[in-house]
N, C-alpha and C positions, 0 to 999 in steps of 0.2 A: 434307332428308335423308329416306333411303326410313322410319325405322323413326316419325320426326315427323311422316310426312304432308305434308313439305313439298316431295317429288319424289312428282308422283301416277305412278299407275300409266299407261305410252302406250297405247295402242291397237295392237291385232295387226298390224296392217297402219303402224304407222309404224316411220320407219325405224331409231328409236331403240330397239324392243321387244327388239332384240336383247340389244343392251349393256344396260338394265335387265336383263334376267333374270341377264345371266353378275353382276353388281354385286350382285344380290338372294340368289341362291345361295351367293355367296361370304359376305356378313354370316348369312347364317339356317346354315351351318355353323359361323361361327366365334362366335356366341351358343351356340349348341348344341354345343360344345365345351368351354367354357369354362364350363359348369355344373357343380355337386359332381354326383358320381353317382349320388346317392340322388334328388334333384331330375331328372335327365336320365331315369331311367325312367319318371317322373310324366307327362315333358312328351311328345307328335305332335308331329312337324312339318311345321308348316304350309310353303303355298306362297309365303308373302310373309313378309319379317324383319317388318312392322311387326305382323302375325297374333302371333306368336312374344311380340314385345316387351310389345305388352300384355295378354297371359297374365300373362306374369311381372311385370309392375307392377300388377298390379289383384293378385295374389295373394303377394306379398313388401313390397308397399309401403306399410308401418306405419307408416313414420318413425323416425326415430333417437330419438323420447323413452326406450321402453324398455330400449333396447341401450346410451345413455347412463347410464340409473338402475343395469343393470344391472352397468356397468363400476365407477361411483362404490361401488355397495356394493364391489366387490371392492378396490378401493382402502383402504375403511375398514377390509375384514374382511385385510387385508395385513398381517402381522406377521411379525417375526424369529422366534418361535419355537424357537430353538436353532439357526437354521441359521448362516452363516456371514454377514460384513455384505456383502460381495461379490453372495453369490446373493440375499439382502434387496432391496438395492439395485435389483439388475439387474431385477425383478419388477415395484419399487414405479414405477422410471422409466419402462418398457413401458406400464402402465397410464396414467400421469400424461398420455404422451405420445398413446396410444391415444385419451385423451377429450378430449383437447386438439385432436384432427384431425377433431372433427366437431362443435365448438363456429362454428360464423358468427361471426366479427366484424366490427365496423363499419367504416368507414372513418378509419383514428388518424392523425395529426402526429406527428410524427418524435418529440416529449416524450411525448404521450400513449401510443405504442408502448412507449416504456422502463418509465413507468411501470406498462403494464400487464406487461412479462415481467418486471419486480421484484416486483410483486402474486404472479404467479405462480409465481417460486422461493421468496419467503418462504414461502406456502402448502405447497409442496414438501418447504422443510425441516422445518417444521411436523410434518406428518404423516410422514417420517422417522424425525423426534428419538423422539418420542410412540412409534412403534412399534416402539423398539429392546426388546432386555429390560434391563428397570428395574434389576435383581439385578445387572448388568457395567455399563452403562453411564450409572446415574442423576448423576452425578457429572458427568463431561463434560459431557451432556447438558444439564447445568442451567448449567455455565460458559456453553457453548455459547449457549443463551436468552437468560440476564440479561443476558448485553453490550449497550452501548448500540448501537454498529452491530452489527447479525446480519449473519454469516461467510457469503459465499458458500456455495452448495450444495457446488461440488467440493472450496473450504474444509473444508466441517463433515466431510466425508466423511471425507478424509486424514487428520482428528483423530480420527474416531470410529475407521477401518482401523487408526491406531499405537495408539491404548490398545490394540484386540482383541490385537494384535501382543505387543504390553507383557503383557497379561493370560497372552495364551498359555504366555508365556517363564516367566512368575514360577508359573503351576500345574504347569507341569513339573519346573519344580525344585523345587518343595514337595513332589512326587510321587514323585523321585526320593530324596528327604531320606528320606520316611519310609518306605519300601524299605530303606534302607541301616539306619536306626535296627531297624527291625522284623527284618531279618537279623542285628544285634548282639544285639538280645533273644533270638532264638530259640536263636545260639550260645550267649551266658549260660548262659541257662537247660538246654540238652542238655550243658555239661559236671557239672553237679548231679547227674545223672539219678542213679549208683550211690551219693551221699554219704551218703543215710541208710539203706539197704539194708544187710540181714543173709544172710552167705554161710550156707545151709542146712547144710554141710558141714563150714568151721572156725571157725561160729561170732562170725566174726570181720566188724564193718563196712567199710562201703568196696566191696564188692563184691559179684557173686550167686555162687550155685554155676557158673552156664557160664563165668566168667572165673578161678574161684577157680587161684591157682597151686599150691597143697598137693594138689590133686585132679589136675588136667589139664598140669601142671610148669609151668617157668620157660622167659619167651622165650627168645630168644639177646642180646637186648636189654637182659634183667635181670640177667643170671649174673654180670657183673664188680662190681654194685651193692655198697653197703654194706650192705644189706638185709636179705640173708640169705634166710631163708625165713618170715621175720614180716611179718604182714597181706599188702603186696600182692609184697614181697620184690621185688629190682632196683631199688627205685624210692626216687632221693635224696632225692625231696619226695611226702609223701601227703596227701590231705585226710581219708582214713577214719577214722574213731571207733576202729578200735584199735589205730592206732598212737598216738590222741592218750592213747586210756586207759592205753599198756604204758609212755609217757611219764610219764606223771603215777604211776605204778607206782613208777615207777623216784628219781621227788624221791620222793615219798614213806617209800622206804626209807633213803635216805640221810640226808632229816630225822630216821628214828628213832634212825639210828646214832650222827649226832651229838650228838644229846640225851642217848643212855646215856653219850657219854662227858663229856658235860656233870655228868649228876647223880652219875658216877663220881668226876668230880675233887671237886665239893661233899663227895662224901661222906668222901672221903679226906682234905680238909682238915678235914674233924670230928674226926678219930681223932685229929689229930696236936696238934689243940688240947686235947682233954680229957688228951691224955699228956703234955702239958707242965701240964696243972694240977694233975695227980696226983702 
């Protein structure tokens, strides 16, 4: 091959020099093509692909140790973070597979092959499980492990995808719950707002002076009421303090009543008994 040195270069005068050069031009374009473009400004081009070729192997060719080390940390430094287990996944398997395509191996037997791609999904789910968040899925995750046979990779996944699934469902409706409770608080609490409030005006609770009726009249709402024009007037039920006080007015005076005529009759059966002993 021209760029191996294993097609030397002919002589000008043979009849071959031709077709070398159209075959030489065409590889030393399409190296030179097919460079990043930060690289393709560094590099002349030379007259012969094999010039080209080892440029770029004497100065890109380090080896795969560090680009390996470099993949392995990001492997370790790979976690869920909050994101979804879908985009987790998709990252962690990229990776796994990425270092896995510049590992050499030996020559295996048909057993030895199996056992080593079981070696390597256990490893897989391994570093998986571990980098889920502990906070949703420690639970699973430890079912998951302790089993005496360990679950397939696509296994573990589909279990680990339905809990998020499950988790999703049950935070939404916890979320929804206390929306609904926290709107029933808040109405509670806003129809209170006037019940311990004193009107500046008639003096009277249950309301302020801008809603007082004695000041600014009675709806067309209130007018058929039995109400009248006391506290909030039209209105068959109140919670204000002065209708409960003009309430309690009201037993109050009827107790007096019947008591006078209580110590009325006592006293009259006194008179009637001293004039029969007289």
């Amino acid at each position: 091959m021209l760029v191996f040195d294993t097609i030397t270069t002919p002589e000008a005068t043979s009849p071959d020099y031709h077709q070398w050069g159209i075959i030489n031009s065409t590889i030393v374009a399409w190296i030179y093509n097919t460079l990043d473009a930060s690289i393709r400004s560094t590099v002349i081009i030379p007259d012969d692909a094999k010039t080209l070729w080892d440029d770029l192997f004497n100065r890109y060719s380090l080896g795969n140790g560090p680009h390996i080390l470099e993949i392995k940390h990001a492997i370790s430094d790979c976690k869920q973070r909050g994101r979804s287990v879908a985009v987790y996944y998709g990252e962690l398997n990229k990776l796994q597979n990425l270092v896995s395509s510049y590992l050499k191996l030996s020559a295996y037997t048909c057993s030895a092959a199996k056992e080593y791609a079981r070696m390597h999904e256990t490893e897989m789910l391994h570093q998986f499980c571990l980098s889920l968040d502990s906070k949703k899925f420690s639970s699973v995750v430890s079912t998951l492990l302790m089993s005496d046979l360990l679950p397939t990779m696509n296994a573990a996944y589909a279990k680990i995808v339905a809990d998020e699934r499950k988790q999703f469902v049950f935070e939404t409706h916890e979320a929804s719950s206390v929306t609904i409770v926290g709107f029933n608080a808040t109405g509670t609490a806003s129809g209170r707002t006037f019940e311990h409030k004193e009107c500046s005006h008639c003096k009277k609770f249950g309301h302020d002076k801008d809603h007082c009726y004695d000041l600014h009249g009675f709806p067309d709402w209130g007018r058929g009421g039995r109400g009248g024009r006391g506290g909030r007037g039209g209105c068959s039920i109140s919670k204000g303090k002065g209708d409960f006080s003009g309430s309690v007015g009201s037993n109050a005076r009827g107790g007096i009543k019947r008591s006078l005529i209580l110590i009325m009759g006592v006293y009259l059966r006194f008179l009637m008994l001293n004039g029969r002993n007289s």
